[in-house]
C-alpha positions in Angstrom: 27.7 34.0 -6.5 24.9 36.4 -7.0 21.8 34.9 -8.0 18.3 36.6 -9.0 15.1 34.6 -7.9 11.2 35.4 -8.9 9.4 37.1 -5.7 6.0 39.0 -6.3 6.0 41.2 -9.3 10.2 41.1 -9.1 12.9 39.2 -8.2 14.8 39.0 -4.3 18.6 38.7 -5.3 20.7 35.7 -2.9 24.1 35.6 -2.1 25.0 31.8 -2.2 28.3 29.7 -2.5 30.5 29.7 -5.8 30.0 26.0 -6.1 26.3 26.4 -6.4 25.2 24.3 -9.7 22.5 26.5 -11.9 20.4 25.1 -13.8 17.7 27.3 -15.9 15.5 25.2 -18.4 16.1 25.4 -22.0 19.2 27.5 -21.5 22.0 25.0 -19.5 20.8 22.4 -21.4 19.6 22.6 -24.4 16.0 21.3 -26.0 16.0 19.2 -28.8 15.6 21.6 -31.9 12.3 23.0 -32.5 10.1 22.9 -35.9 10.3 26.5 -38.0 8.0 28.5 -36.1 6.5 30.6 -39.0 2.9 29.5 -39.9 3.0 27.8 -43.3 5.9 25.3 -41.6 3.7 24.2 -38.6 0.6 24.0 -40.4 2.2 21.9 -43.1 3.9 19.9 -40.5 0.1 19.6 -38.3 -1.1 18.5 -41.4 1.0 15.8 -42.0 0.8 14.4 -38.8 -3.1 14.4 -39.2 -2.9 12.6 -42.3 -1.0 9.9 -41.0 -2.1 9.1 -38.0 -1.0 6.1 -35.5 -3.5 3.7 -35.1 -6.2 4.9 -36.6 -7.4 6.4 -40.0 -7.2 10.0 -40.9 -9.4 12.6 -39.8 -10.5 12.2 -43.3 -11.9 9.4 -43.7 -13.7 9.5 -40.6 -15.5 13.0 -41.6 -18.4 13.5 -43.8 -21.5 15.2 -44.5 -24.0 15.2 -41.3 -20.8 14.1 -38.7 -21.2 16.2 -35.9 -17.3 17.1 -34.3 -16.3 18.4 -30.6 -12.5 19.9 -30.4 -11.2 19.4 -27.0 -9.0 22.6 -26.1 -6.8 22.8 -23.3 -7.3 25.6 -21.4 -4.9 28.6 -20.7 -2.9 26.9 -17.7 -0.5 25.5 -20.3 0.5 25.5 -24.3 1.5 29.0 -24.9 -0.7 31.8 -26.3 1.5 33.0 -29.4 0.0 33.4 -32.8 1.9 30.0 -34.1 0.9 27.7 -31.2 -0.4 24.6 -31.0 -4.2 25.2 -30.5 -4.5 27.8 -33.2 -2.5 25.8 -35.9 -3.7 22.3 -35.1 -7.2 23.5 -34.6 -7.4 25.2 -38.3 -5.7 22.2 -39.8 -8.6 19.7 -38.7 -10.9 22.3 -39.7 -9.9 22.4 -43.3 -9.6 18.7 -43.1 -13.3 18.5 -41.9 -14.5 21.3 -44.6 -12.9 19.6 -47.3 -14.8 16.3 -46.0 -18.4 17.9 -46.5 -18.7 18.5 -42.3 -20.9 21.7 -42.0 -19.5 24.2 -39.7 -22.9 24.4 -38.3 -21.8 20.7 -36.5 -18.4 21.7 -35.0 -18.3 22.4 -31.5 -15.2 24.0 -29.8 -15.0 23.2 -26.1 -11.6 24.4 -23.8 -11.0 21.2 -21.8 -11.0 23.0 -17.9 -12.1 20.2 -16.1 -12.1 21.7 -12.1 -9.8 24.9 -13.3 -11.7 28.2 -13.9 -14.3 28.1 -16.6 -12.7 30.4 -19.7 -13.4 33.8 -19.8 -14.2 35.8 -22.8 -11.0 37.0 -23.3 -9.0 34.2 -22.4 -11.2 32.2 -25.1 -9.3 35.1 -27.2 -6.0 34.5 -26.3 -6.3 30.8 -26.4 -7.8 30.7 -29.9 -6.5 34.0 -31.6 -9.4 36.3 -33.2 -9.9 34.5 -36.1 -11.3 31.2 -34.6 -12.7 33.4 -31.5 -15.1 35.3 -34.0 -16.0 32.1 -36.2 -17.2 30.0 -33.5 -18.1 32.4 -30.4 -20.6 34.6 -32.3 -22.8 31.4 -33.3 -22.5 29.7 -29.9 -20.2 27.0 -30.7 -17.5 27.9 -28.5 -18.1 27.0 -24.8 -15.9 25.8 -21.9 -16.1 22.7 -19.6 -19.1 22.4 -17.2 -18.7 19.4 -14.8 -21.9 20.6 -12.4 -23.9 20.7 -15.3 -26.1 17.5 -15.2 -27.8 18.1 -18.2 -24.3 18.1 -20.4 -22.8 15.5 -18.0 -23.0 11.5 -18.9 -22.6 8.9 -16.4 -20.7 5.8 -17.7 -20.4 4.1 -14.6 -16.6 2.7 -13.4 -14.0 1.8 -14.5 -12.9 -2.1 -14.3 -10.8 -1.0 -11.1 -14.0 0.8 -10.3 -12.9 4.3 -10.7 -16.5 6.5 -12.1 -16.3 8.0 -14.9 -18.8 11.2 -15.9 -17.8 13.1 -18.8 -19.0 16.1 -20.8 -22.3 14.7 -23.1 -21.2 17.2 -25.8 -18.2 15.1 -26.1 -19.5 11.7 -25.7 -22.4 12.7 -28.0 -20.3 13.4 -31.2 -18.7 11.4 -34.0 -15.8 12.7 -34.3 -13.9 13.8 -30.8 -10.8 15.4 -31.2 -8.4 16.1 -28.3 -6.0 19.1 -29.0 -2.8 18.1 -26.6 0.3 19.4 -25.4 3.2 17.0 -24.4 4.7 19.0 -22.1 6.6 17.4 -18.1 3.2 17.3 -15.6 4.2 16.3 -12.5 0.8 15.1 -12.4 2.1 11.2 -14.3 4.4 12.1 -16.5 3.0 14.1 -18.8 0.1 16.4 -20.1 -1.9 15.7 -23.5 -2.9 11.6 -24.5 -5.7 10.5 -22.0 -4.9 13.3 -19.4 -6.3 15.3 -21.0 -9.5 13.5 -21.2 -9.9 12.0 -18.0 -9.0 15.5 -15.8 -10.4 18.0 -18.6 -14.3 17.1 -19.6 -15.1 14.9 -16.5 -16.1 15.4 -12.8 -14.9 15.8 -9.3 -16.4 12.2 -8.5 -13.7 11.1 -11.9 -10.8 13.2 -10.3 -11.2 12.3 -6.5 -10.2 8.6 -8.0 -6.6 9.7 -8.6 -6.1 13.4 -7.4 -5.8 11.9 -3.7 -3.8 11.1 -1.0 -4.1 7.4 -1.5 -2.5 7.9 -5.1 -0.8 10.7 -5.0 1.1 9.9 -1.4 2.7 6.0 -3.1 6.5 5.5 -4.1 5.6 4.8 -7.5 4.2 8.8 -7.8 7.6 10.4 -6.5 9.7 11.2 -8.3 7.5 11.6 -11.6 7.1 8.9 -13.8 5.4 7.3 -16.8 4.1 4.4 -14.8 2.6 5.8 -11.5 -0.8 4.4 -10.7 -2.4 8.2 -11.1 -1.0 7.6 -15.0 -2.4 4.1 -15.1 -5.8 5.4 -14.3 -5.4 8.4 -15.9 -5.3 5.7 -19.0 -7.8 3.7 -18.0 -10.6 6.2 -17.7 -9.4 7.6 -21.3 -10.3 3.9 -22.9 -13.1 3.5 -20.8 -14.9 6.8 -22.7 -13.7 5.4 -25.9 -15.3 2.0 -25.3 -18.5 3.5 -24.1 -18.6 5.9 -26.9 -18.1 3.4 -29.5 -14.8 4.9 -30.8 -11.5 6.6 -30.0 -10.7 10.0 -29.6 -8.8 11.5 -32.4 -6.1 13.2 -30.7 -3.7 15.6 -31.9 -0.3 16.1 -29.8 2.1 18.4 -29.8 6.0 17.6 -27.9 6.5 21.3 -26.6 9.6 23.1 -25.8 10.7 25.4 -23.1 8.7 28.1 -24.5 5.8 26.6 -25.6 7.3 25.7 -29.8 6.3 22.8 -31.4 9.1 20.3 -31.4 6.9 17.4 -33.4 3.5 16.9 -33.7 1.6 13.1 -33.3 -2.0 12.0 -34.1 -3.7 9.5 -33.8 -5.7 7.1 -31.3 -3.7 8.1 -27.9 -2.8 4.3 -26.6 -1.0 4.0 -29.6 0.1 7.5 -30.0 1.0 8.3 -26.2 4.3 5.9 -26.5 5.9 7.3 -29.4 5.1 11.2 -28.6 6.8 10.4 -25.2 9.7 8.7 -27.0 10.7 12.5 -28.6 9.5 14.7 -25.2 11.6 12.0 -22.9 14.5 14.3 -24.7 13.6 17.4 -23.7 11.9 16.7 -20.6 14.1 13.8 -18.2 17.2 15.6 -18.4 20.6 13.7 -17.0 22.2 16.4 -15.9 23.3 16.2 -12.5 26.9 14.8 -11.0 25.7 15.0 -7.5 23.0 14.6 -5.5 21.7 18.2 -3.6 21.8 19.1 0.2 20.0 22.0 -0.7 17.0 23.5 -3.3 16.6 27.3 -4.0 14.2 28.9 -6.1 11.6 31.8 -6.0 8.3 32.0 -6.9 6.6 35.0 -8.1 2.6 35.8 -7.4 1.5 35.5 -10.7 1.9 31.6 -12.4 0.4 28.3 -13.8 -2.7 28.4 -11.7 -3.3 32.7 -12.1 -2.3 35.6 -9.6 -2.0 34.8 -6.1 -0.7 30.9 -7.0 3.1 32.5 -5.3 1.2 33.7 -1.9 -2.1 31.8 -1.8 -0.4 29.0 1.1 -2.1 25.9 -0.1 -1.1 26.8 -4.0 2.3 27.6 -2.5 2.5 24.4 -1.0 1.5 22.5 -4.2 4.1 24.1 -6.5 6.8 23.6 -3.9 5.5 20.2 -4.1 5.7 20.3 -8.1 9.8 20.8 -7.6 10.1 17.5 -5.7 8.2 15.6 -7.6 10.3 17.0 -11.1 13.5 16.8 -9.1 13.6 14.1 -6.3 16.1 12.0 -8.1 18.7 14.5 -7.8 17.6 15.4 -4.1 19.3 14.0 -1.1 17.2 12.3 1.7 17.3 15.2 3.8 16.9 17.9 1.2 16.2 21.5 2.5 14.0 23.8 -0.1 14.8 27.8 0.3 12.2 29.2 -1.7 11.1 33.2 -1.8 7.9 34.0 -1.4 5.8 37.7 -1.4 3.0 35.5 1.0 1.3 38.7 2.1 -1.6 37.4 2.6 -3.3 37.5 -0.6 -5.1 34.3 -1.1 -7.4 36.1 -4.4 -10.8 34.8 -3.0 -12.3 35.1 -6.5 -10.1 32.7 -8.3 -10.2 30.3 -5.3 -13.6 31.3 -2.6 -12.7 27.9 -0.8 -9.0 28.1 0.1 -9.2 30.5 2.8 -12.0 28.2 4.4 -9.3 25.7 3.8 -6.9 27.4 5.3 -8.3 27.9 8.7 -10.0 24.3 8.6 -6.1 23.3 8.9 -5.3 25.6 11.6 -7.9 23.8 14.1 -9.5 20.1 15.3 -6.3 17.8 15.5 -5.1 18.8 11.6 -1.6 18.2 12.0 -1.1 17.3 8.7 -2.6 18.1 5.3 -4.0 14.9 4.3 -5.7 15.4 7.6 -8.0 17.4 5.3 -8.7 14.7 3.3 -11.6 13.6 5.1 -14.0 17.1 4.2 -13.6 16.4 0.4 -17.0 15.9 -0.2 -18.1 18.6 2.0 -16.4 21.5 0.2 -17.4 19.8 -3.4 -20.7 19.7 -2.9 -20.9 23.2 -0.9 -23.5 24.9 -3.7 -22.1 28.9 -3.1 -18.8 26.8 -4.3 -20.1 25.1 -7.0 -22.4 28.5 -8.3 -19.1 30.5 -8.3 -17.1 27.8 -10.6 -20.0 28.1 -12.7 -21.2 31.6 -13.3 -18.0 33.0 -11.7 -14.9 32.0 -13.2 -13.4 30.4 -9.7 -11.7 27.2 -9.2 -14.3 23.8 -8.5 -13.9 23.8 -5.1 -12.8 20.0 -5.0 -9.4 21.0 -6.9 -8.5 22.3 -3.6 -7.9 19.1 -2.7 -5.7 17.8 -5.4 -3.3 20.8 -4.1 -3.8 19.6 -0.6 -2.8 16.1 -1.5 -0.2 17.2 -3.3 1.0 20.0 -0.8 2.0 17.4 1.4 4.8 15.3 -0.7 7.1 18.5 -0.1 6.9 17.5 3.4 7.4 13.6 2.8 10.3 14.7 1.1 12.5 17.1 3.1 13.8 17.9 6.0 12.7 21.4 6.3 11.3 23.7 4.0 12.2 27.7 4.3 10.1 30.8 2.7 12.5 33.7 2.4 10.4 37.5 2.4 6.9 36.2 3.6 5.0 40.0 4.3 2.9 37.5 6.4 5.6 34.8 7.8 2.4 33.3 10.0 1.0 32.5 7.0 3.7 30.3 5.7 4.2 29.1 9.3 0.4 28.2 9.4 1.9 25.4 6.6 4.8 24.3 8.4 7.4 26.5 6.8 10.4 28.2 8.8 10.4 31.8 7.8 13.2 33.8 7.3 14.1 37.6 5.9 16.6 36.4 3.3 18.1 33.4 1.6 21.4 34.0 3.4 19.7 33.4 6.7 17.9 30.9 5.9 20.9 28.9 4.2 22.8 29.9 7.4 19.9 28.2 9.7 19.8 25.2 7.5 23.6 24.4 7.3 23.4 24.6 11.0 20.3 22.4 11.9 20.4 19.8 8.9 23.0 19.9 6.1 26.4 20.7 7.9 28.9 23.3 6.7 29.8 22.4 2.8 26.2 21.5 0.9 25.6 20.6 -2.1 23.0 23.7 -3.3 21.0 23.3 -6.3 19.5 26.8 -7.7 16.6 26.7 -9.5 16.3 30.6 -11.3 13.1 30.8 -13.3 11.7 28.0 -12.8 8.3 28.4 -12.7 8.4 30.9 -15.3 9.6 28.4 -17.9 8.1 25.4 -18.6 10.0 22.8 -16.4 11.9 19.9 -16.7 12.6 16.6 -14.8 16.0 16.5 -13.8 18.1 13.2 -13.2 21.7 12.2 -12.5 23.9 12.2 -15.6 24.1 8.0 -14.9 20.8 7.6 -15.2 19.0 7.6 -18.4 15.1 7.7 -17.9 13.3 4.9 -19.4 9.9 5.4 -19.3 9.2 3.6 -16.0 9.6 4.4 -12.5 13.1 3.2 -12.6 16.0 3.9 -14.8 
């Protein structure tokens, strides 16, 4: 069969077997049906769900004259941009709640959630929020993003009871009235996005993340495949409640399950221990799909340059190596022991210094001085976050923290763990991708060829993957196996 995967700006058609099994999100299976997409549906239905809240009381009761109120806003990486999503409907819902209250607007704060990603740019504050909400806040200063090298809008709150620190943005801990705006979509970063994630990875600090975005976490049998229950989650959760206990109170979080394409399919509020369990009850539907009757020889997909992270996330090698990575984690129950991944790649050698001024520092670091692995790496951590061009570019310059390299490092590696070899197909640069440890080859047909010959005999069992890093993914399982919320099934 003929089969169309993302490379660069296009797509790199493959020849492959007629037994391949497809499977595009969304499309061969289903999602669970999503809410009317028009506005006056998903605003009523927002509203609801902030009126009755789980485990706490509504946003209005807790409002009032003189209650000052930070929104916590996920920033562009994920939750869809449309003029119904969740930000822009959830986010005007509170509001009115809060207005109607007797909270001045003059003590609303609205602050995207980046955490170590790029600090917002004008326009992407735009497409976040829409123009309405972009011209009431921005204009008055009360729109802002995320900055964890600020000290004088950081707040140390020591550890943790396991004894992770925890720093997180004053603004936040400062207010009355917190309010997360989340998106329940698959992370293969414990489970999913939204609930205390959010929290503890968008308004802290690299000293926060280097706790769980690490080899000695991310690199445990409990964090592959992706789960509910890995210890990242578990800390993830623990730092959340730790805020809330220092500040006195819980965050008021409002969660939306998302679909493929970014539509509300329910919304939750409330206090997120509570909340977290019965928003994952619904997205469990969409997102731990049984599907497969077979485990796979084989993994092909594509990836073009322009996703998740920003442009140059598809030839970048250490962001390549993370969302390879990303596939294993979603998929590894329906992967054989000695998988092979084909995946296209443009890798011509664009690594978009801008967006990430530390990778190609990275990059060579690996090439040299007994780095044979990439948690080799590990160990200059604190020497690239502290590096102060680094830090004065994430900033004043809208780049990545320089420590987040090393979450993609840490993660880069579990496609390794994981296989038995890993192939980019239509590398411009093929040293590049070898620099990693990938095998290069000119087209999926060769590389298949190569692989049934060195690892997965004549007759595998392929597994093609179209789309999927242009869709929001899924976490596929064997049609026995029902997920249950735990690292098991």
């Amino acid at each position: 069969m003929k089969l169309e995967f993302e490379y660069g700006q296009g797509v790199m058609s493959a020849n492959l077997p007629d037994d391949t099994d497809v499977f595009i999100p969304g499309q061969t299976v289903a999602d669970p049906p999503c809410l009317p997409q028009d506005w006056d549906s998903l605003y009523h239905a927002t509203l609801e769900s902030i009126r009755n809240p789980i485990g706490m009381p509504p946003l209005k009761e807790l409002a009032g004259p003189g209650k000052t109120v930070v929104f916590v806003i996920p920033d562009i990486v994920k939750g869809g941009c449309q003029a119904t999503s969740h930000r822009k409907v959830a986010i005007r819902a509170c509001l009115n709640e809060l207005y109607d209250a007797g909270v001045r607007k003059s003590d609303i704060l609205l602050l995207i959630s980046n955490g170590l990603h790029p600090r917002a740019t004008v326009q992407e504050m735009k497409q976040i929020l829409g123009e309405d909400l972009f011209n009431e806040f921005y204009y008055t200063n009360q729109l802002t993003s995320h900055d964890s090298e600020d000290d004088a809008h950081m707040v140390d709150l020591g550890t943790t009871r396991r004894g992770d620190p925890v720093l997180m943005n004053k603004y936040v801990f400062a207010c009355d009235i917190p309010i997360l705006i989340g998106h329940v979509q698959g992370n293969p970063y414990g489970g999913y996005s939204g609930g205390y994630k959010h929290c503890a990875t968008g308004i802290t600090h690299w000293r926060s993340i280097a706790s769980h975005h690490v080899p000695k976490v991310m690199h445990r049998d409990d964090f592959t495949p992706v789960s509910g229950k890995s210890l990242m989650r578990t800390k993830f959760d623990e730092i959340g409640m730790w805020m809330e206990e220092k500040m006195g109170h819980p965050f008021f979080c409002c969660d939306a399950v998302l679909d493929t394409y970014s539509r509300q399919i329910a919304i939750f509020s409330g206090c997120a221990k509570e909340m977290m369990p019965v928003s994952w009850k619904t997205a469990d539907r969409r997102t731990y799909v049984p599907w497969a009757e077979k485990k796979y020889d084989v993994m092909v997909f594509g990836m073009p340059q322009n996703f998740h992270y920003g442009d140059g996330m598809g030839t970048n090698p250490i962001q390549m190596m993370q969302a390879l990575s990303a596939q294993v984690i979603r998929h590894k129950r329906v992967m054989k022991e000695n998988c092979v991944i084909i995946c296209s790649s443009l890798c011509n050698g664009y690594f978009h210094d801008e967006r990430w001024p530390y990778l190609r520092e990275l990059y060579e670091l690996f090439q040299h001085d007994y780095m044979n692995v990439l948690p080799d790496l590990d160990r200059y951590g604190e020497y690239f976050a502290t590096n102060a061009e680094y830090i004065r570019k994430y900033r004043f310059a809208n780049a990545f923290h320089p420590f987040h390299g090393f979450s993609m490092m840490s993660c880069g590696h579990i496609a390794e763990m994981n296989t038995s070899a890993i192939y980019i197909v239509g590398a411009q640069e093929p040293g590049i991708a070898r620099g990693m440890g990938l095998k290069t080859r000119a087209t999926f047909e060769e590389a298949l060829a190569d692989a049934m010959k060195k690892y997965v005999g004549p007759h595998p069992n392929i597994l093609a993957l179209p789309q999927t890093f242009r869709l929001s993914a899924v976490h596929l399982c064997l049609k026995n196996q029902l997920y249950d919320g735990t690292s098991g099934h």
